[in-house]
C-alpha positions, 0 to 999 in steps of 0.5 A: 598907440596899438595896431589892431587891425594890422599888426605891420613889423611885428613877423616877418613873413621870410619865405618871399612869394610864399602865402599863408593859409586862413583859419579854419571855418570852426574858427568863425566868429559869430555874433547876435544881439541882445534884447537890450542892445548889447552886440556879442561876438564868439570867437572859438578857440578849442586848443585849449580850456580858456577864455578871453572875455572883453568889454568894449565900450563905445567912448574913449578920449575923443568923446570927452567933453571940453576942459575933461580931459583924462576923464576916459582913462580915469574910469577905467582905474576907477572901474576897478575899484567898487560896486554895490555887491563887490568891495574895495579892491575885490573885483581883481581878487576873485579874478586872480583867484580863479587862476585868471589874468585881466587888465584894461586899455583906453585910446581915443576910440574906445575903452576895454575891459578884460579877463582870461580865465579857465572857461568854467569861469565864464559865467563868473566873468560875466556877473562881475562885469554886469555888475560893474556896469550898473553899480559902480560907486563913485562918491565925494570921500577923498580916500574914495576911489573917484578921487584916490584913483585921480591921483594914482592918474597925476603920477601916471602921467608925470612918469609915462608922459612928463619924466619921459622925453621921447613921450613928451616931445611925441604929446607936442608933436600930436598936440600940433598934428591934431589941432583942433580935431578931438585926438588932439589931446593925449589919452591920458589928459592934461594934468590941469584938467585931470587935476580938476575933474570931480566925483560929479564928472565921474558919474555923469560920464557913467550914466552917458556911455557906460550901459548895455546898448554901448558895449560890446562883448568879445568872447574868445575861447574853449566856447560855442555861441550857445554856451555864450548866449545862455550865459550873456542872456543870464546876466547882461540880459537882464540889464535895463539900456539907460536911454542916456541921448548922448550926442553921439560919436565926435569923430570928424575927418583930419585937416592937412597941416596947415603949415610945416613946422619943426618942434625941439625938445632936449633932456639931459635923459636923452643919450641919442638923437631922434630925427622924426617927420610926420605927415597926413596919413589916412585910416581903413575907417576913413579911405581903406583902399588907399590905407591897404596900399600905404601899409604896403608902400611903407613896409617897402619904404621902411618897414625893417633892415630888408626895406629900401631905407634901412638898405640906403642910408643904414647898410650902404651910407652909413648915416644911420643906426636905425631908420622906419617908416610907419603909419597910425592906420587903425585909428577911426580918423586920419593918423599920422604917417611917420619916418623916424631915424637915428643918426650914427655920431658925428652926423647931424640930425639936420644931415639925415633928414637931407639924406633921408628925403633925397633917398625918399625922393629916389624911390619914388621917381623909380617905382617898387618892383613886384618882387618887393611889393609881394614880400611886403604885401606876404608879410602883412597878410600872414602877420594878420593871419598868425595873429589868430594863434594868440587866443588874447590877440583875436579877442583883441583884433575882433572887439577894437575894429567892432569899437570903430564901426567895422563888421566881421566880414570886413575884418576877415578880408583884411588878408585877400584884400591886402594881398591884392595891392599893385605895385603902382597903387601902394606906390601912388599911396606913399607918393600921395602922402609923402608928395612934395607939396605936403606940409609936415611937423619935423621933431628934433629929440636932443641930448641937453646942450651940454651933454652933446 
C-alpha cells in the first residue's frame, strides 16, 4: 500500500537536530469549485514547463458491493480502453504522442487517473478525461473491453497475488486483519468474484461513482489558478452532475483482534524465512495526534539500520539479517501496525520472535531519549518536505488525502505538526499499540519442508 500523507523511510534526514525549510508561498496550492461539484486544486510548479494532471475518484475497493469484489480496480483497466469520440486503445496513444507519461492506481479509498504532459497539453488532458468521464462504452461483446479487460485482471492477480508468496500469505493475514470491515478483502478482488463480474455490473458502478460531483482534479505544474480555471470551466464545466443517491462512503472504525492467531504459509519459491506480527494500528483520518506520535515511536523502534531494533538484534546479537517496524497510517481507517524480520540461518523464526519481543519489551520499559526522538521526528518532517521536489509526488501527496476527507490546510501542517511530538508521547503511542494486552496475527513465510 502507498504512503501518501507521510512518506517514512523513504530519506534519511542524516544531519541530527538539523530542520528543513517549507516551500516557498508561490508554491501554495489553491483550490475552487465548479458549478457542478467538482473540487480543483492548483499545485504550482514553475521549474520546469510540465504538468501533472490527476482524477481522483471518491470510490475505491471499500465502496464495493457485497460478492463485487475487484470491480474498482477493474474499471480502472476498463477506463482506458473507449468512449463515444475516442476508439479502442487511443486514448494512451494521443497521450504518449504528446511526449506524455500517464497510469492509474486503485486502494481501498480511491482510484486516480493521471498524465504528465508538456503544459501546452493541458487543455487536451482535460478533454480526454471529460470525455471518459460521460462516454465510456461498456458492453456485452466477449472481445469488448468490459470483458477483455476482466481477463487481463484474472491473470493480474494470479501473477501479483497467487504466483507470489510473500503477497499471498499478506492476503491471509489482511483477510483475518479486517475481518469484517470493507478492506477486508484485497484491492484486486477475488478471483471468483472478479470472475463473475458482468458488463451490467460495470455500468452500474459508472453511473454511481464515476461523475463531476465525485471527482477531484489535482493539477500540479508550470500552471497559475487562472490558467486552470479557464481550462477546467471549458471542459469539466460543462458536464452535467448525475445526482446518482449513492449510500455513500462505507468506512467504519476497526475492531481490535478479537484473538492472537498464527497463519503459515510455504512455497518452494521462498528462499528465506519471513517472521511478521501485526497489531492494531490507527490512521491520521481517524486519531491523527496519536498516528503523529506512532510514526515517530516506530521510526525509533525500527525505522532503519540506525533504530534500536536493527541495533540489537542485527548489529550486536546477530539473530537477524534485517529487522523494521512500520505502520499503514494513511488509510481512512485503522491499518495494521507491523514488525517484520528475518532471521540469519540456523535461527528459527520461533527464536526471533522471542528476541524480537524481549528487546520490544526493553525499549519500552526504559523510554526514548530526545536526541532519537529529534532525529526521527527531523527525519519525517524533511521527508514530507522533499517530497514536493518531485512535481509527480505533490500531485500525488495533495489528491490521495483531498480523496480521504483532509484539507489543504491539514496537509500543509504535517511537518510543524510532527516536529512537535515529545518523547513521552510517541513512546506511550507504540506502548499503546504494541502493549502486553493486544491481541495480534503472527505470519510464518516458509521455504517448502523440504527446501528447509
Amino acid at each position: 500500500m502507498k504512503r501518501i500523507l507521510v512518506a517514512a523511510g523513504l530519506l534519511a534526514f542524516a544531519v541530527a537536530g538539523a530542520s528543513a525549510e517549507a516551500a516557498p508561498a508561490a508554491n501554495t496550492p489553491s483550490s475552487f469549485t465548479l458549478d457542478n461539484g467538482m473540487q480543483v486544486v492548483v499545485v504550482p510548479d514553475h521549474r520546469a514547463p510540465v504538468v501533472t494532471h490527476m482524477v481522483w475518484y471518491r470510490v475505491g475497493a471499500a465502496d464495493e458491493a457485497p460478492g463485487k469484489s475487484g470491480i474498482a480496480h477493474l474499471f480502472e483497466h476498463v477506463m482506458f480502453k473507449q468512449t463515444k469520440n475516442i476508439g479502442p486503445e487511443e486514448f494512451t496513444s494521443i497521450v504518449q504522442r504528446s511526449g506524455g507519461q500517464l497510469n492509474a492506481f486503485t486502494s481501498w479509498d480511491y482510484t486516480a487517473y493521471f498524465e504528465r504532459v508538456h503544459k501546452d497539453q493541458l487543455g487536451k488532458m482535460m478533454e480526454l478525461e471529460a470525455e471518459r468521464m460521460v462516454n465510456l462504452i461498456i458492453n456485452d461483446d466477449p472481445k469488448g473491453p468490459f470483458i477483455s479487460e476482466r481477463d487481463v485482471v484474472k491473470e493480474e492477480r494470479r501473477q501479483r497475488i497467487e504466483n507470489n508468496p510473500g503477497a499471498l500469505l499478506q492476503e491471509m493475514v489482511l483477510n483475518e486483519f479486517w475481518k469484517g470491515h470493507p478492506y477486508e478483502i484485497t484491492v484486486i478482488g477475488l478471483m471468483d468474484e472478479v470472475a463473475a463480474l458482468t458488463p451490467q455490473d460495470g455500468l452500474d458502478f459508472y453511473r454511481e461513482y464515476y461523475s463531476p460531483e465525485n471527482a477531484i482534479l489535482v493539477v500540479a505544474g508550470d500552471v497559475t489558478e487562472e490558467d486552470v480555471r479557464v481550462l477546467a470551466e471549458e471542459h469539466y464545466g460543462p458536464l452535467q452532475p448525475t445526482g446518482q443517491a449513492h449510500s455513500g462512503r462505507k468506512w467504519q472504525p476497526v475492531a481490535p483482534l478479537a484473538e492472537t492467531k498464527l497463519i503459515t504459509h510455504s512455497d518452494p519459491k521462498v528462499r528465506q524465512p519471513v517472521w511478521s506480527r501485526y497489531y492494531l494500528g490507527t490512521s491520521f483520518k481517524r486519531d491523527p495526534e496519536t498516528a503523529l506520535a506512532l510514526e515517530v515511536g516506530l521510526e525509533v523502534l525500527g525505522g532503519g539500520m540506525t533504530s534500536r531494533l536493527y541495533q540489537s538484534l542485527v548489529e550486536e546479537q546477530k539473530l537477524a539479517i534485517n529487522i523494521a517496524t512500520f505502520a499503514w497510517t494513511t488509510l481512512h481507517d485503522e491499518g495494521p501496525a507491523v514488525i517484520y524480520g528475518t532471521p540469519v540461518s540456523g535461527v528459527s523464526l520461533e527464536a526471533l520472535d522471542a528476541a524480537v519481543m524481549a528487546e520490544i519489551e526493553k525499549i519500552l520499559a526504559g523510554g526514548f531519549t530526545e536526541a532519537e526522538v529529534v532525529r526521527a521526528r527531523n527525519k519525517l518532517a524533511a521527508t514530507a518536505i522533499y517530497q514536493q521536489d518531485s512535481q509527480s509526488s505533490m500531485a500525488n501527496h495533495y489528491g490521495a488525502n483531498l480523496a480521504l476527507g483532509f484539507t489543504l490546510e491539514e496537509i500543509a501542517a504535517y511537518p510543524d505538526e510532527v516536529r512537535q511530538v515529545t518523547p513521552e508521547q510517541a513512546l506511550a503511542a507504540v506502548r499503546a499499540v504494541f502493549g502486553a494486552d493486544k491481541n495480534y496475527i503472527t505470519s510464518h513465510l516458509l521455504p517448502a519442508e523440504g527446501d528447509l
